[in-house]
N, C-alpha and C positions, 0 to 999 in steps of 0.2 A: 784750644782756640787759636795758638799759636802757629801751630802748622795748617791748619785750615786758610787762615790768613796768606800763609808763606804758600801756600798750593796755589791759593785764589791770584797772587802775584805774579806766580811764575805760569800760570794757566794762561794770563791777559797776555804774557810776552811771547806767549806760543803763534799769536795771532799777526802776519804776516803783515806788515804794509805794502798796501797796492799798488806798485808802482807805476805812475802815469806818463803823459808824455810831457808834461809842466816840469814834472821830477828830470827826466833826462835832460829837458832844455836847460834847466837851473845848473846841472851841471855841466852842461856846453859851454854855458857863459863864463862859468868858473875855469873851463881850461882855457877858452880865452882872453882871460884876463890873465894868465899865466904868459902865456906865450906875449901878449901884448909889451907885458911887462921884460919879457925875456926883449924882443926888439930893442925897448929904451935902455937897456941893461948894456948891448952891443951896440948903441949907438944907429939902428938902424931903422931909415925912414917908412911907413907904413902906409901904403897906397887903399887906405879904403874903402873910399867911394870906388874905386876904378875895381875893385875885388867885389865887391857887393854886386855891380853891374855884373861882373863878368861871372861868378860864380851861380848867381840867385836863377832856380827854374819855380815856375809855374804848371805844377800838375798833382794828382792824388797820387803819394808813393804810401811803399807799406814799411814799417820797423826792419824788415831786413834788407833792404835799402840803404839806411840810415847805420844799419849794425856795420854793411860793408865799408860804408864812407868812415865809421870810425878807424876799421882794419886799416884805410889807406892812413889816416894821419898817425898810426903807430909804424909805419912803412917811414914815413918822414922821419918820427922821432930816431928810427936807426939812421937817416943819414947824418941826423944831428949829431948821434953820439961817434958814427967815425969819423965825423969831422972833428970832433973833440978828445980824439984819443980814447973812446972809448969801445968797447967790445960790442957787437949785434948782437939784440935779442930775436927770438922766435916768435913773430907776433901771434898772436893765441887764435886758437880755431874755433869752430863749433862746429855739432852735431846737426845734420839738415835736420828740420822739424819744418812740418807744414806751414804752421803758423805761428811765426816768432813775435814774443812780445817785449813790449816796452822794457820789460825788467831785465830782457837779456843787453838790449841795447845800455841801458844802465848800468849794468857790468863794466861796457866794454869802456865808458867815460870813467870810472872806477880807475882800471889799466892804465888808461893814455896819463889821470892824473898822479899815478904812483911812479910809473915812468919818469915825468916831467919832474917831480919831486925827486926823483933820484939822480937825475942830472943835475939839479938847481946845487943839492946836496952835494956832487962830489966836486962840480966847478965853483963851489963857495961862493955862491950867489946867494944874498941874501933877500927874501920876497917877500912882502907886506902879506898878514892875514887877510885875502881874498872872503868876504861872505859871500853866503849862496842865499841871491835874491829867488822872490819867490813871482810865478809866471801863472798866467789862466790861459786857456782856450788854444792849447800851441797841439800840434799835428805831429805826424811822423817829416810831413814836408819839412814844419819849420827846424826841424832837428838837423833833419838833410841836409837842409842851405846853412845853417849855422856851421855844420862838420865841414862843407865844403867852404868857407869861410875859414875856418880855423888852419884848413889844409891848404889854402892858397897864401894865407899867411905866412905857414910856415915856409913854404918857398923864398919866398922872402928873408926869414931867420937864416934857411940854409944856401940861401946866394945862386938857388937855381931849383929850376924845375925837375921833374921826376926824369929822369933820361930814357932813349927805347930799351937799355938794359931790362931795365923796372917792368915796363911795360911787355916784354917778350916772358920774363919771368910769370908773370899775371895769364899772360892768353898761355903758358902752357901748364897752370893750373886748370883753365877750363878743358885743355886737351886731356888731361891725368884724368876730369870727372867727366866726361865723354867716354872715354877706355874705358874706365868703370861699368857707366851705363849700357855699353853695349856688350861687354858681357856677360852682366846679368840678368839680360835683356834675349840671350842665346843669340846674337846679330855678329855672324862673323865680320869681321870688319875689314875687309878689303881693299880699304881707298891707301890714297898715296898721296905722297902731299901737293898741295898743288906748284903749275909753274910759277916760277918765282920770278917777280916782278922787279926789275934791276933799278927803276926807277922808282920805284912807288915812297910815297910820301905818306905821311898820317891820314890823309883825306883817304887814301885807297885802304887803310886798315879801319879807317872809321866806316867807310861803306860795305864791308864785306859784316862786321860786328852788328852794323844795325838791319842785315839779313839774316843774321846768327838768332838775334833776338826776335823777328818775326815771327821762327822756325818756333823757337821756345813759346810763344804765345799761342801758336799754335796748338802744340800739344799741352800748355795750360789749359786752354778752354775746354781740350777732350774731357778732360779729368775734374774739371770744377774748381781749378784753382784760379780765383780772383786775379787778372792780369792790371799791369799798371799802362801810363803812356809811354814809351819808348820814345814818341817823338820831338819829343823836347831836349833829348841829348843829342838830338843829330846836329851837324855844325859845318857851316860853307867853308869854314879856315880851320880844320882841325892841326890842333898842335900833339905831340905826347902825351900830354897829360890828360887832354882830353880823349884818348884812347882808351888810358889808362882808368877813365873814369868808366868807358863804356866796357872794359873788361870787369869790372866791379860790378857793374849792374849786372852783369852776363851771370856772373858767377852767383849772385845774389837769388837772382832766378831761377838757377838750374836748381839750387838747394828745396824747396820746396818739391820740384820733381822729383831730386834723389825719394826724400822723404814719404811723396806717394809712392813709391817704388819696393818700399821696404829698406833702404839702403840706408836706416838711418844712425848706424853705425857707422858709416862712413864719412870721415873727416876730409874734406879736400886739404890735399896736402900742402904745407908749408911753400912759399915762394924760392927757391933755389939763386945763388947767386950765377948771373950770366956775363959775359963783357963782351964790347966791340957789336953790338949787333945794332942792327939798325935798321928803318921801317918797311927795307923789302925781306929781313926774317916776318918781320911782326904780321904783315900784309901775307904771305905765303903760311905760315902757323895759323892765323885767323882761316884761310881760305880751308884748310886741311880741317880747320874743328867744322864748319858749313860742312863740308861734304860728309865727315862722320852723324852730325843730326842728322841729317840728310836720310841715312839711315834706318831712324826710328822714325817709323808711322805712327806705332800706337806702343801704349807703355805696358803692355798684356807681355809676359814673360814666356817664351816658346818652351 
């Protein structure tokens, strides 16, 4: 009767809980209340209404959206830690999959808050037990704008925004999973980079990325892959980080293609460290991933 019992127990723990998107939010909140506290901790003033405004979009995104905007605030936490004398981690990858869900994005708040906890730990800072309140009827959106909330925060903690360094690093990750694409794709790749633009500022790399992404929606639709709005990232004063935002989406969206593609072994690689570059690399590297989609018509393999 006794192992019957012990079977019937450990049978019930077999059974997975579902993770929602109430679940990630709950833990959104939890890392910013972390980092809030890190602010008051540094004595540093917190602007945010002026971040809510500026951060919050209006549209239907999907979990891997929201999975990228995590990747960017673990990109922050390394500036935290070498401002802090500490060593760069390797922020974690994923496998393209069609259709990512909530539990993967769950993971990645998982990460950002064992991170934060390992900083809080070696700078001996001491942090009040945070509980994780509980949320209803919250979106992949409301996930979104929270991470993007947390991530403009952290600018704040770290005294400045993401530089074009970060930014060049990011658009030649989407270059690495374009090269991929087109050769397994059989698509000799012939192009070259484009001219490079001696003035260009963020505006001319945010407009060459929001034709990048057209290009991508385009070949979503061939294939059946549910597209989102792109138009609500576009922006009449784009700064770096807002580049840096639509390199994220960029990349967010190719992974679904890798994935119909068979490629889903394939990890887009690690962001590499760059210096000294600035928006007419970023503008010119952007212009050169356009002309590689450019490329592929159709996702049929020769």
């Amino acid at each position: 009767m006794k192992k019957i019992v012990l079977i019937f127990i450990l049978s019930c723990g077999l059974y997975a809980k579902t993770i929602t998107h109430n679940d990630v939010y709950a833990q959104s909140v939890l890392i910013r209340d972390h980092v809030y506290f890190l602010l008051k901790n540094y004595g540093i003033k917190h602007h945010h209404d002026e971040i809510v405004k500026r951060t919050t979009i209006t549209t239907k995104l999907k979990p891997r959206n929201a999975w990228q905007k995590a990747y960017e605030i673990l990109i922050k936490i390394n500036i935290l830690r070498l401002a802090n004398d500490l060593p760069r981690i390797v922020p974690i990858g994923i496998e393209p999959v069609e259709q990512l869900n909530p539990d993967m994005v769950y993971g990645m708040t998982q990460r950002i808050l064992a991170e934060i906890k390992i900083f809080e730990v070696r700078k001996g800072i001491k942090v009040p037990e945070f509980k994780v309140k509980k949320f209803n009827n919250k979106t992949s959106l409301d996930v979104y704008n929270q991470f993007s909330n947390i991530s403009a925060t952290f600018d704040e903690l770290n005294r400045s925004e993401l530089s074009p360094d970060y930014v060049f690093a990011e658009t030649m990750r989407i270059y690495d999973d374009l090269t991929v694409m087109l050769k397994y794709l059989g698509i000799k790749d012939e192009t070259i980079p484009s001219p490079r633009l001696e003035k260009a500022t963020p505006n001319d790399s945010l407009e060459i990325s929001m034709k990048v992404l057209e290009l991508i929606k385009k070949l979503q639709r061939k294939v059946g892959i549910k597209t989102i709005d792109f138009s609500r990232f576009d922006k009449r004063e784009a700064t770096p980080s807002d580049v840096y935002t639509i390199t994220g989406v960029i990349i967010a969206e190719l992974q679904p293609i890798k994935a119909y593609m068979g490629l889903t072994h394939n990890i887009t690689p690690p962001a590499l460290i760059y210096v000294n570059k600035i928006s007419a690399d970023i503008e010119q590297l952007m212009g050169w991933n356009l002309r590689k989609l450019k490329c592929i018509e159709n996702l049929d393999r020769r």
